[in-house]
N, C-alpha and C positions, 0 to 999 in steps of 0.2 A: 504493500500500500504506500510504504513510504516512497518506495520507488518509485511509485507510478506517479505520485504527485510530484518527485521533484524531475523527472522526464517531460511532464506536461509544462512544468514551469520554464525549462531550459528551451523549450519549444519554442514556449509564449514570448520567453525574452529573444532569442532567433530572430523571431519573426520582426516582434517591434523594431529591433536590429536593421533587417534588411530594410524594413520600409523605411527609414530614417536615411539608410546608405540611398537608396532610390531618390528622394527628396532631394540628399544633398547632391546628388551626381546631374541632378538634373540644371542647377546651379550653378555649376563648376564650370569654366571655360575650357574646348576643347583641347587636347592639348596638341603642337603645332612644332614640326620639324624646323631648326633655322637653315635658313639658307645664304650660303655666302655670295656674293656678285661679284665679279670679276670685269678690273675697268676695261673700259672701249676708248676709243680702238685697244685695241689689244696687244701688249710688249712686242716688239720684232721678236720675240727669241721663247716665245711662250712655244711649248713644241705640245702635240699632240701624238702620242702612242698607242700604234693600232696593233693591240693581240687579239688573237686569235685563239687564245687557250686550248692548245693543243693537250692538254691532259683531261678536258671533256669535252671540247668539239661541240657543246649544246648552243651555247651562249658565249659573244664575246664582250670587249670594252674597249672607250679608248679613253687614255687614263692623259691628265692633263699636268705639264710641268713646266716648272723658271727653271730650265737645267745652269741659270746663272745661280741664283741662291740653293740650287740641287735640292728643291721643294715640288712636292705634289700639290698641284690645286683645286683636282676634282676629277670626277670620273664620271664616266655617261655608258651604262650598260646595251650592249646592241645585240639583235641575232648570230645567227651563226653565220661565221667568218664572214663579218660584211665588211664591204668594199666602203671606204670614206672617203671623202674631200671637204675642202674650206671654200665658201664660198669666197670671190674673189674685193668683195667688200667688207670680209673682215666677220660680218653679224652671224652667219649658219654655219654649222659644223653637219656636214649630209652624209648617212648611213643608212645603204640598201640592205635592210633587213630582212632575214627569212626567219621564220615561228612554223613552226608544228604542235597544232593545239595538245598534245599529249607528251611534247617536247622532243622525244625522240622519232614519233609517228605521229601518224593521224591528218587533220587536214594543214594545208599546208595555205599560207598566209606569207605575202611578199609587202614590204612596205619600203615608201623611201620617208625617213626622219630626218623633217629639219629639227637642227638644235640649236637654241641660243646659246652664244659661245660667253656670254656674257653670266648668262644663269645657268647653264647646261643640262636645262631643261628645254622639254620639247614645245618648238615654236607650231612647228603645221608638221600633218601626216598625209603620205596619197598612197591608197592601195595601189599596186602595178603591179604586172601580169607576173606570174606564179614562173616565170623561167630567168629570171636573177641567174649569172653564173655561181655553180657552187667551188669554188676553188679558195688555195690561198691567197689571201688579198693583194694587189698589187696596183699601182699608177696605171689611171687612164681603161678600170673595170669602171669607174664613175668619175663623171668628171662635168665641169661646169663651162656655159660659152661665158665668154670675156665679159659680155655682159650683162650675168647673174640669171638670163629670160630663160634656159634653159637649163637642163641639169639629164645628162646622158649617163643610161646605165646599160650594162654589156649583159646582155643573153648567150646561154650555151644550153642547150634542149637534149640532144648536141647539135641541132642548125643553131649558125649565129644570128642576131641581130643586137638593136639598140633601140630600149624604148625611151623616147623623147617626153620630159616631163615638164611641163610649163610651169616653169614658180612663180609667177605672176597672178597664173589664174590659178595655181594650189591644183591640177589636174594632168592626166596625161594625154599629151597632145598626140601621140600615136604611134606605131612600130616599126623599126627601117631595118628589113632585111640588109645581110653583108653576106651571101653565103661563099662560104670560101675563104673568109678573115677574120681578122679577130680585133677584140678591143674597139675601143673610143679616146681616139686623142684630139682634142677640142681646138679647133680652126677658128680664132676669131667670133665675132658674133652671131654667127647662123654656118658655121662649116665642123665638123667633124671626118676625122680619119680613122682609118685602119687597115693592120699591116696583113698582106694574103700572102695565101700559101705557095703561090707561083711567083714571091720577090717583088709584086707590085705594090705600091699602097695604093689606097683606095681614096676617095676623099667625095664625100657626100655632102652639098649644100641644101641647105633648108631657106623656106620663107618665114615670115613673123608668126604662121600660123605652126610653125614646128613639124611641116610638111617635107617633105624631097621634092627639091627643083630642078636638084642636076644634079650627076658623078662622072668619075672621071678616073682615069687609073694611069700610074704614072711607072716604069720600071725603075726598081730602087736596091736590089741584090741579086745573086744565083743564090737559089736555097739548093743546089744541089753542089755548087761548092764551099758556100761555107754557114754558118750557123749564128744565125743572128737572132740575138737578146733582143723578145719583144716589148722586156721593160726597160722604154728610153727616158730621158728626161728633158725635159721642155724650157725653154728661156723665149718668153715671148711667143711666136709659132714659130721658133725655130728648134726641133726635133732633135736630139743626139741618142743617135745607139750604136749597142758595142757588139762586137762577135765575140764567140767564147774562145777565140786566141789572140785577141787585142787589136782588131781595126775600128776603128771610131768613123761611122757613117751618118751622116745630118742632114736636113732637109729642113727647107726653109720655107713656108707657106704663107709669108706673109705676099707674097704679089699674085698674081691672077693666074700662075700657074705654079706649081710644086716646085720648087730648086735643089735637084741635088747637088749637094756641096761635094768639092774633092774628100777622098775617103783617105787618113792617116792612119799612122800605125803609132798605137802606146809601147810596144816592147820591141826592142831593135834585135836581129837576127841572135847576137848570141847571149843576148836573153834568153831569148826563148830556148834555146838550146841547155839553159840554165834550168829551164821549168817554169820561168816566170808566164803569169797571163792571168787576164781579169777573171775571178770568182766570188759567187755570193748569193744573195736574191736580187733587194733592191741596190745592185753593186756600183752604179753610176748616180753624182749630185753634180751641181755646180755652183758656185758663188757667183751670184751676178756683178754684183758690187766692183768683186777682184779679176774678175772675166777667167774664171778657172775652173776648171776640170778634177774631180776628184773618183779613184777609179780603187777599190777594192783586190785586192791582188795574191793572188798563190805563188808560195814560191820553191811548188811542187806538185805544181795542176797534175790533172788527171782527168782524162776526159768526162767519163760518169761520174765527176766527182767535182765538176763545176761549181756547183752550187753551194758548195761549203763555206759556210764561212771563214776568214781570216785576220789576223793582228794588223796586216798592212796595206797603207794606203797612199798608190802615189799621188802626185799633183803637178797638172800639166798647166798651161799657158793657152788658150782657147786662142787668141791670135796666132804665137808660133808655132804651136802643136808641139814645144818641149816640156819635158819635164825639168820640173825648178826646185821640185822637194819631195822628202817623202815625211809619214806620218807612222808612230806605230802606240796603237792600242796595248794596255795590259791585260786585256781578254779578247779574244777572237771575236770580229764583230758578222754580222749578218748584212745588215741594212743601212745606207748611208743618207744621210741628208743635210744640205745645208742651207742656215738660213738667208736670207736675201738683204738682207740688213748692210750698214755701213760696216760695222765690227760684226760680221761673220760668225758662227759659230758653228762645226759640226758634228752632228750629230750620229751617233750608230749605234743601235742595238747589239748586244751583245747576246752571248749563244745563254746566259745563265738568268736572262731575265732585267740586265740592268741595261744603264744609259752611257756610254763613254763619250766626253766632251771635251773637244777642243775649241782653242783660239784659235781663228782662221790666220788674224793679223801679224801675229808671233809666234804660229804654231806649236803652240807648247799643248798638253795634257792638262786638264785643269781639273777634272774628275773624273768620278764615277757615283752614279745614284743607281745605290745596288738594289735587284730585284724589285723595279718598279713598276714590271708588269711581268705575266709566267711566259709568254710568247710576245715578243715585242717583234713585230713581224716590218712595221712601217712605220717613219717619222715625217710629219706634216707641221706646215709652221706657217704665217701669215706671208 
């Protein structure tokens, strides 16, 4: 009996309890994440790192840093292995994302997110068609016209194309088969290119409405003698790519027709005979500032083994086509980038997750910001 009354009573008080907690919760202001803002325009040297988290492959990120004060300042989660770019005013950070409602399976959902680079939070979304390439990300899978009206993203089905996104209107303005090439490297205000499988590029002009008006195909190598890197790097519309035994090929799109430029050599005969030759992923940057070349280098290539990363890096003279210096990493890098800034800085992922930083101006080593992302696969900067 005695039990049972003080059971009842521990109830009674329970209850009264709970309706009081009700009451007061209902009072209480929500409670509310801060959010930090990041000024505008945005540092020359503020770098954006795109992994790809190779240890799940579900979901990636691109993690935000002052690799001057070797500080993180934010991170923006994106699907898997998406492809990014900066818009070219500075305000969006754009990531083709793929979701699978059940993450590994299930339906599948393509989006392109703008981000404000300011809050790194998402500014607008446009669903686009469900054939996104799935690969490791690389320059010019998405890329922006000069001026900001479009925003091109690379298809692999396995046919290629490119769907044209209008960020003006927030919608997709519609799909440009390429069959037979690959990528989108961005022409000016209404042109896009890509490099085909017969050594041609291609080059596809649009109207306002983000339609095809013209193309045009221009011969630019023998893919049956030798092997060209179709991750080049851009200065203006002028193209630099490299073969996997060191010739530096360019092409220049700014006038009415494609210019190929004379083709040089980075490593002189008994170099190579040495072992030397460009390898890596994103293995080619340039400073614009300094008008230079910077190339990633083995110095014990290996055919099938290109693509390895390494400690060194020379640096050539984009006027004379010499080299004038070299550079070397304390960890094997992957990916190189450099900023466009007065005082230069470059950047390269490393194979263990961090960021190795140099001065362009003095070429010294100035750090490393270890383990700043698990797959730092690409480096992106204003």
């Amino acid at each position: 009996m005695r039990i049972t009354r003080i059971l009842a009573q521990s109830t009674l008080a329970l209850g009264i309890s709970l309706i009081g907690l009700g009451n007061a919760s209902a009072d209480l202001p929500a409670d509310t994440i801060g959010q930090a803002t990041l000024p505008f325009p945005p540092e020359p040297h503020r770098a954006y790192i795109v992994d790809v988290e190779f240890e799940n492959f579900v979901a990636g990120r691109v993690t935000v840093v002052d690799p001057v004060k070797k500080r993180m300042l934010g991170m923006v989660s994106t699907g898997f292995a998406a492809p990014s770019t900066l818009s070219r005013d500075g305000k969006l950070l754009y990531t083709a994302d793929l979701f699978y409602s059940r993450g590994t399976r299930g339906t599948r959902t393509d989006l392109l997110t703008a981000w404000d680079t300011s809050t790194l939070s998402p500014s607008w979304e446009v669903l686009i068609p469900t054939k996104r390439a799935e690969m490791l990300t690389q320059r010019y899978s998405l890329g922006t016209s000069s001026d900001d009206r479009f925003v091109y993203v690379y298809n692999f089905t396995p046919s290629t194309s490119v769907t044209v996104v209008d960020a003006k209107a927030k919608a997709v303005a519609g799909e440009i088969a390429i069959p037979g090439c690959v990528l989108n490297y961005p022409v000016g205000k209404r042109a896009f290119a890509s490099l085909c499988g017969d050594g041609k590029l291609q080059l596809v002009t649009l109207n306002d409405d983000g339609k095809e008006i013209d193309r045009s195909h221009t011969a630019f190598f023998d893919p049956n003698a030798e092997k060209l890197v179709e991750r080049a790097y851009a200065v203006g519309d002028t193209y630099y790519f490299v073969t996997t035994t060191g010739t530096i090929r360019g092409v220049d799109f700014s006038g009415k027709e494609p210019k190929i430029l004379p083709a040089w050599e980075l490593v002189e005969d008994t170099e190579k005979k040495a072992g030397w030759a460009p390898g890596g992923w994103q293995l080619i940057t340039v400073a614009p500032k300094l008008n230079r070349l910077y190339v990633l280098m083995h110095d014990a290539h290996e055919p099938m083994k290109w693509e390895d990363p390494s400690p060194y890096v020379w640096v050539y003279d984009l006027k004379t086509h010499k080299r004038i210096g070299t550079l070397e990493a304390p960890n094997p890098i992957w990916s190189l980038h450099a900023t466009t800034d007065d005082q230069p800085l470059l950047l390269g992922t490393n194979i263990s997750g961090g960021l190795e930083v140099f001065d362009l101006k003095s070429g010294k080593h100035t750090g490393t910001m270890e383990r700043i992302a698990k797959t730092p696969i690409q480096v992106l900067s204003h």
